[in-house]
C-alpha positions as CSV (number, residue, x, y, z in Angstrom):
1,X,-24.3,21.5,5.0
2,X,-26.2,18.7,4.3
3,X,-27.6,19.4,1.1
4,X,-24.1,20.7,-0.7
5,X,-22.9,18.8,-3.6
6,X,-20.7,15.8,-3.1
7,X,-17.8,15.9,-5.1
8,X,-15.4,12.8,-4.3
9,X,-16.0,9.3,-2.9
10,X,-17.6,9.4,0.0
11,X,-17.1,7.0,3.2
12,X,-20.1,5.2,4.6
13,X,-19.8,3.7,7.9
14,X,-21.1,0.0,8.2
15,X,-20.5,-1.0,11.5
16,X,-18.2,-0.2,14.5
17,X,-16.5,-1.7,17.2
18,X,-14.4,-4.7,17.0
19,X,-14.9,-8.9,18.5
20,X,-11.1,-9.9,17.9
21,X,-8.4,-9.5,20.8
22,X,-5.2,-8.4,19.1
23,X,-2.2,-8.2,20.9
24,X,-1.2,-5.1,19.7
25,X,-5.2,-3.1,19.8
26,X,-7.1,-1.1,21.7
27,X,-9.8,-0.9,19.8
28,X,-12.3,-3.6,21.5
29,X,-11.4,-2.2,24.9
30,X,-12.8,1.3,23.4
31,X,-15.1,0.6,21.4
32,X,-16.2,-2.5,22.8
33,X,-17.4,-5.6,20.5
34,X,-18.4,-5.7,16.6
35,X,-22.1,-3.9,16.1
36,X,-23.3,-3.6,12.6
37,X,-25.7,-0.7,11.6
38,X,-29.6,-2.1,10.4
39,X,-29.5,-2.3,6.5
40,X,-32.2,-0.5,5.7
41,X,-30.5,2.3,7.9
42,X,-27.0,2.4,5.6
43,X,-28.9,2.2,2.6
44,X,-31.1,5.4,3.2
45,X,-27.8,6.9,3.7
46,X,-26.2,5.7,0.5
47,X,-28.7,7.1,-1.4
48,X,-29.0,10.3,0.2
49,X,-25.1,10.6,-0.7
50,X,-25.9,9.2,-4.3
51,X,-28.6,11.8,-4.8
52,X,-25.8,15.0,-3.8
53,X,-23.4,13.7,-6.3
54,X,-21.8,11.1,-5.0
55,X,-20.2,8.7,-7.8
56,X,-18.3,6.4,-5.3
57,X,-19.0,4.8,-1.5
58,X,-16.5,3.6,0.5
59,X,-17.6,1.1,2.9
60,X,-15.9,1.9,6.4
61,X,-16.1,0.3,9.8
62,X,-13.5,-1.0,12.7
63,X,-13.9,-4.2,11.0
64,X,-16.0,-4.2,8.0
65,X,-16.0,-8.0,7.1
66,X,-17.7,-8.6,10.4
67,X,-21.0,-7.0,9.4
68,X,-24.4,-9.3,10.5
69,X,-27.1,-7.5,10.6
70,X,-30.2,-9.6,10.6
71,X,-28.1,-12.3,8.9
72,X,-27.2,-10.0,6.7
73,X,-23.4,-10.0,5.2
74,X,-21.0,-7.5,3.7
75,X,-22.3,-8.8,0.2
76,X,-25.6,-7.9,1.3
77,X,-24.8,-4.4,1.9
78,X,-23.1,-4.2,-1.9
79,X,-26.1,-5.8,-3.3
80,X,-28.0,-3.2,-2.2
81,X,-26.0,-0.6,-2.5
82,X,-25.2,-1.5,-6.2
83,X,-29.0,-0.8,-7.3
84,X,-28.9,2.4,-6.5
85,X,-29.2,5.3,-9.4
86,X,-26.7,7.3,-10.0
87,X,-24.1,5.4,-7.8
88,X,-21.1,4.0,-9.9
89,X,-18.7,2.3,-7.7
90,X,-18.7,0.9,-4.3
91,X,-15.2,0.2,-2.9
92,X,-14.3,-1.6,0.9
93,X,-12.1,-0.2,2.8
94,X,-10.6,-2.6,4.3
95,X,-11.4,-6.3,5.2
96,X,-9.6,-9.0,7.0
97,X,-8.9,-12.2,4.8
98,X,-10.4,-14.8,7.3
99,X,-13.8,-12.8,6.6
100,X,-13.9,-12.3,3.1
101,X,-17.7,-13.5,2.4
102,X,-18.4,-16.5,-0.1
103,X,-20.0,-14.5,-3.1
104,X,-17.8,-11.0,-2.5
105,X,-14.9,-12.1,-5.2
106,X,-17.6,-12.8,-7.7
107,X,-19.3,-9.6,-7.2
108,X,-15.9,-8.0,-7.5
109,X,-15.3,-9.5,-10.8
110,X,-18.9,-8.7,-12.9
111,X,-17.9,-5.9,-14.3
112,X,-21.5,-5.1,-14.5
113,X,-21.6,-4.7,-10.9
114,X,-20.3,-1.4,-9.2
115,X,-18.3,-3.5,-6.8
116,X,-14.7,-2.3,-7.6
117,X,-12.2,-5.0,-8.2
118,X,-10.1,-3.8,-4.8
119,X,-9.2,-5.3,-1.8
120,X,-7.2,-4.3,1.4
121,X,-6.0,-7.2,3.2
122,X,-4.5,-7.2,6.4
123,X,-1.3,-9.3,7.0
124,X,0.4,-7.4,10.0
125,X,3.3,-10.1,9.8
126,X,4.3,-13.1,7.9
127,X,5.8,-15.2,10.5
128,X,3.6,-17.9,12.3
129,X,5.2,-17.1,15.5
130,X,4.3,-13.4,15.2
131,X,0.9,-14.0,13.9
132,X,0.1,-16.3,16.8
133,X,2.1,-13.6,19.6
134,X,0.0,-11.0,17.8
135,X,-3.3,-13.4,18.6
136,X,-4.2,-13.0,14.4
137,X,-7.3,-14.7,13.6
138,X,-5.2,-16.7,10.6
139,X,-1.8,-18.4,10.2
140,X,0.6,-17.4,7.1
141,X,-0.4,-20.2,5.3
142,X,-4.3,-19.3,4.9
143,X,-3.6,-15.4,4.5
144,X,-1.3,-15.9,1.1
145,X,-4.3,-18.5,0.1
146,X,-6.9,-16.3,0.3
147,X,-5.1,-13.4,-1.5
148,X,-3.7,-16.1,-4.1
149,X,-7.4,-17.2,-4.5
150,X,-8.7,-13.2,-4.6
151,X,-6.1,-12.8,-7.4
152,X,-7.0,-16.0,-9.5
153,X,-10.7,-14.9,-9.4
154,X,-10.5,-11.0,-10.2
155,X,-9.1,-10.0,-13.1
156,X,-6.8,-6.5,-12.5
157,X,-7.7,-7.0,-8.7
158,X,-5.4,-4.3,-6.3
159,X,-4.9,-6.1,-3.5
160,X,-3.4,-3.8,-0.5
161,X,-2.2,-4.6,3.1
162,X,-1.0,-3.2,6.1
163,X,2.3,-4.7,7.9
164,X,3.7,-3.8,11.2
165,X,7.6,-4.3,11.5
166,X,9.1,-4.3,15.1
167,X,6.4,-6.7,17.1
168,X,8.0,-7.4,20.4
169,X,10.1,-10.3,19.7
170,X,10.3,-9.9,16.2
171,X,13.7,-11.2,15.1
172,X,15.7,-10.9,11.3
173,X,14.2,-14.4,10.8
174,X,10.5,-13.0,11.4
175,X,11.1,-9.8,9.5
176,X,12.7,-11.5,6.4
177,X,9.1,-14.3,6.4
178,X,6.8,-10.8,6.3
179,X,9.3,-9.7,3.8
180,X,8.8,-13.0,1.6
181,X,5.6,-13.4,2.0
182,X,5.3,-9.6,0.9
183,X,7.4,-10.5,-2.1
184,X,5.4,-13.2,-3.4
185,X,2.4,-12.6,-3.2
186,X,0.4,-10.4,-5.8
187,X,0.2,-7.2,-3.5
188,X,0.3,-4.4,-4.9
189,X,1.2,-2.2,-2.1
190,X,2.0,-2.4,1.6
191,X,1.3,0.4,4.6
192,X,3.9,-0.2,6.6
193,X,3.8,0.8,10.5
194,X,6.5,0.8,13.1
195,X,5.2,-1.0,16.4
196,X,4.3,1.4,19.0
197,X,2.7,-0.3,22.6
198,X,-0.4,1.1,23.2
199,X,-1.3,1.2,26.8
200,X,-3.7,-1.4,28.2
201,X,-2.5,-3.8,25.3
202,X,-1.3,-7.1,26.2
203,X,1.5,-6.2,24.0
204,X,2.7,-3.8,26.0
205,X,3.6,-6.7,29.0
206,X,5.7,-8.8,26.3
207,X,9.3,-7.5,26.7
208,X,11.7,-8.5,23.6
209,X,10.9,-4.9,22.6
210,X,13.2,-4.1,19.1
211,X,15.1,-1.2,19.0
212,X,14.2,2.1,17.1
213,X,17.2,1.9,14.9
214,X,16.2,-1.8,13.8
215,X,12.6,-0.5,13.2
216,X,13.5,2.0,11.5
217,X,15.3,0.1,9.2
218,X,12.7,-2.2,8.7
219,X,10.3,-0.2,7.8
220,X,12.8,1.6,5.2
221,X,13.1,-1.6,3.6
222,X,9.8,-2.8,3.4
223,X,8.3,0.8,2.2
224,X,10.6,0.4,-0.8
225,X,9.3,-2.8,-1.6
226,X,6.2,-1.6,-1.5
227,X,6.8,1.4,-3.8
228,X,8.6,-0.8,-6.4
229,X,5.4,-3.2,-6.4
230,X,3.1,-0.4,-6.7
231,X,5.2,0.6,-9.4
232,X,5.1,-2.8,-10.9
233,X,1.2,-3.1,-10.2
234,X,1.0,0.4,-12.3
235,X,3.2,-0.8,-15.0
236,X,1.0,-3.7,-15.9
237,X,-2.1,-1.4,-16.7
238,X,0.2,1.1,-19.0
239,X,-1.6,0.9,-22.9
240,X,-5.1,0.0,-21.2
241,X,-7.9,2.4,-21.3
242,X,-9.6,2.6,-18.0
243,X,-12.5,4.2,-16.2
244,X,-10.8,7.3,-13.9
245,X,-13.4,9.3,-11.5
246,X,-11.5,12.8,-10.9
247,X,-11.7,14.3,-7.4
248,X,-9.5,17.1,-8.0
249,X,-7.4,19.3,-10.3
250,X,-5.2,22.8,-10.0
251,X,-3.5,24.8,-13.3
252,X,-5.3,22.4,-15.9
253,X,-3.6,19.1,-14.1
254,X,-6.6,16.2,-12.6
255,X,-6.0,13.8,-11.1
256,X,-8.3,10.8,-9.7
257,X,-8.3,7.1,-9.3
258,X,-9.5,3.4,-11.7
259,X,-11.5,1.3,-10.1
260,X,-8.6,-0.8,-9.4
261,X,-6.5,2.3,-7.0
262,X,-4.9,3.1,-9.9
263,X,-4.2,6.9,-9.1
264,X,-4.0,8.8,-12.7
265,X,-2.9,12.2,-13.7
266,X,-4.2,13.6,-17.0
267,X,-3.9,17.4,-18.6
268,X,-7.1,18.9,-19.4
269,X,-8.8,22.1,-20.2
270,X,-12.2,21.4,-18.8
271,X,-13.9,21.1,-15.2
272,X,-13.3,17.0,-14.4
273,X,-14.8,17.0,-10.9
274,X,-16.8,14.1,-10.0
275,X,-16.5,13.0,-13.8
276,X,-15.9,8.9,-14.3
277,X,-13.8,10.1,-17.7
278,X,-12.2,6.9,-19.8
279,X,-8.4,7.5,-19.7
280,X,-5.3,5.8,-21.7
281,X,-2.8,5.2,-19.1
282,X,0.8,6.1,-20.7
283,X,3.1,6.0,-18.1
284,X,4.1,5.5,-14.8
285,X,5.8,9.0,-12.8
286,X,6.1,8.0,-9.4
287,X,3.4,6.4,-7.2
288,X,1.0,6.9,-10.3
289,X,0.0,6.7,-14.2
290,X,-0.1,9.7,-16.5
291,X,-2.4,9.3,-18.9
292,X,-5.2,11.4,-21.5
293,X,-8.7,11.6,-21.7
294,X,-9.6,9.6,-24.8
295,X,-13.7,9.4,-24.4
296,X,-14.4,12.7,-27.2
């Protein structure tokens, strides 16, 4: 139905298709090389979504910091989505941190801009060796700088990645460098994937394959680190007010996220669909902030 309401964030698809080569993806061999969708084709979209409701756009793609459309960047497509009516927040997806646009960190930080202050940053693994088996676009040393640098710039940034444990080849030494580097840096969470070949990879040719128990382990290990920095991430933002947009509630609980992927929980009588509500955050239970409404 076309025309029905919208009533939570809403992804819009940028571009498709992928130019890198990982080792471990089959995405370019599927989908072929990066294509990026007109501007002025996105944008009648985004404000067709805007018009039925929608409060938040998500901007999704196979590798969204690759969009060049007629020259035109990923801070193109948030300039021009941010003067739409009606539309409160725009949040990417994901972006890898070798394309990371001059400009995008300073949109993220105007708080008059709906550009939320989040980031998802790809790191895979934190060993050069990996990286480079992996054929990542970046060494170590220039994906902690830019999330160091992302941090610096945007005040209550999230900053997110994904990490894959059990590369072919990957020893203790290269696990414990993704660990570190994990550690260090001011991410606030980590998705955390076991290695699996997919066929027609070159990763599938390398041999050195790590056993499941080893993976398994890994990825134990590195989940709870990521659950205690999430935790730690949340704990910083308890006694702030913030903006929360509610996508859903059940027996008078609602629950919905702050710009920043906060996700909060409040008690409340009334309907908060689709309402952008300022919350007190109180505490943290589990992966998210309990909090009350405190906007009359």
């Amino acid at each position: 139905h076309g025309s029905a309401a919208i009533t939570r964030r809403s992804n819009l698809k940028i571009q498709d298709g992928c130019s890198n080569r990982c080792a471990y993806c089959i995405i370019p061999a599927v989908r072929g090389p990066s294509r990026s969708r007109p501007l002025h084709d996105l944008a009648a979209e985004a404000e067709h979504l805007a018009r039925r409701g929608a409060k938040e756009i998500v901007l999704t793609g196979v590798n969204v910091g690759a969009y060049d459309a007629g020259g035109k960047s990923v801070a193109d497509v948030v300039d021009r989505l941010n003067a739409l009516e009606g539309l409160a927040r725009i949040r990417i997806s994901s972006i890898e941190a070798s394309e990371i646009p001059e400009g995008l960190l300073e949109r993220m930080g105007d708080t008059g801009h709906a550009l939320v202050p989040f980031l998802h940053i790809p790191m895979q693994s934190g060993s050069e060796r990996i990286l480079e088996r992996m054929a990542r676009p970046y060494v170590a040393a220039q994906y902690a700088a830019m999330v160091e640098k992302a941090s610096a710039a945007v005040e209550n940034l999230c900053i997110g990645t994904d990490i894959i444990v059990g590369f072919p080849g990957e020893t203790d030494d290269d696990y414990a460098a993704t660990l570190d580097l994990l550690e260090r840096l001011p991410i606030a969470y980590a998705h955390v994937f076991k290695f699996s070949a997919r066929p027609g990879t070159p990763a599938t040719t390398f041999g050195e394959t790590v056993s499941s128990r080893i993976m398994k382990a890994r990825s134990e290990q590195a989940r709870a680190l990521s659950d205690a920095k999430r935790r730690a991430f949340i704990e910083r933002h308890i006694g702030k007010t913030m903006s929360v947009l509610f996508e859903q509630g059940a027996g008078g609980q609602w629950s919905g996220y702050t710009p920043n992927y906060i996700r909060v929980a409040v008690r409340a009588s009334e309907d908060l669909t689709n309402t952008l509500r300022n919350v007190r955050l109180e505490r943290v239970s589990g992966d998210r902030a309990l909090g009350r409404v405190c906007d009359g």
